[in-house]
N, C-alpha and C positions, 0 to 999 in steps of 0.2 A: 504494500500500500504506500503510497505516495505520501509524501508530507503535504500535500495541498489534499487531498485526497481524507487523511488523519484529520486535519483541520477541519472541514468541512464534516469530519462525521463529531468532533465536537461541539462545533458550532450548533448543529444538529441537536445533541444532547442536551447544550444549553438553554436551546429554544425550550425545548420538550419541559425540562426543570422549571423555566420561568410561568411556560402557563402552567404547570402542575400548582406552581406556587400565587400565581393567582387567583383561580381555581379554588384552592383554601383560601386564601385572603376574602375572597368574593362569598364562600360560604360563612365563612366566621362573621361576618359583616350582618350577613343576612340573619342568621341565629343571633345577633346582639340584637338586632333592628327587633324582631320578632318577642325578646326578652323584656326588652325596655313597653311594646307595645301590651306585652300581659302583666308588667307592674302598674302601669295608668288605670289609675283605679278612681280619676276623673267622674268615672260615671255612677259613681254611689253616693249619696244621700250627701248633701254637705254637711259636713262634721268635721271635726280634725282625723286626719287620715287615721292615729292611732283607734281612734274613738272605731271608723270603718275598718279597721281589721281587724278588732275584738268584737264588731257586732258581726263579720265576715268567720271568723272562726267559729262563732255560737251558732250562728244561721246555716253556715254551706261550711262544713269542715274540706268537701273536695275544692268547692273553691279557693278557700283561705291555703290549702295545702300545695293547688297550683302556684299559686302566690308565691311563696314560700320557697318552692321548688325553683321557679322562675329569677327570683331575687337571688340566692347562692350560686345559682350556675349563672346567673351573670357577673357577680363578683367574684368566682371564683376564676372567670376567664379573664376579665380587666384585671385583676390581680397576677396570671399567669402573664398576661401580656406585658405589663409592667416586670417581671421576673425577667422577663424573655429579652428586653429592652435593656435595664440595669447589665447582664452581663450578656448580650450581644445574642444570645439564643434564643430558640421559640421550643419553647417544652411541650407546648400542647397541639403539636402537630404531628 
């Protein structure tokens, strides 16, 4: 194989890498976007938000549970990402 030949099947390789890694980028985006859209809890009763996730835990345990679910896996990802960012890595890929 050719050294223009090697090159070109890196190059190759590289492409391939970059959308793989857009690809995540573009899913992880869409999973935050989707997180943030099931903690807006906007649409219950006006109260102080505390006041609606205590009357949301007593009412809808599955709702308050989503809730719940939705809020640690988004922070646990902006927390990973932040990791990933402080020492140059991404862990949760």
């Amino acid at each position: 194989m050719t050294v223009e030949e090697q090159l070109n099947q890196k190059q190759a390789e590289v492409h391939h890498l970059q959308m793989r890694l857009k690809n995540q980028v573009s899913l992880v985006n869409k999973i935050k976007d989707w997180l943030t859209m099931e903690l807006d809890i906007d649409w219950l009763p006006p109260k102080t938000k505390d006041e609606a996730l205590e009357d949301m835990a007593s009412d809808d345990p599955l709702c308050y549970g989503r809730y719940e679910c939705a809020k640690g896996l988004l922070e646990f990802i902006n927390d990973e990402e932040k990791k990933g960012e402080a020492d140059d890595e991404v862990y949760w890929c």
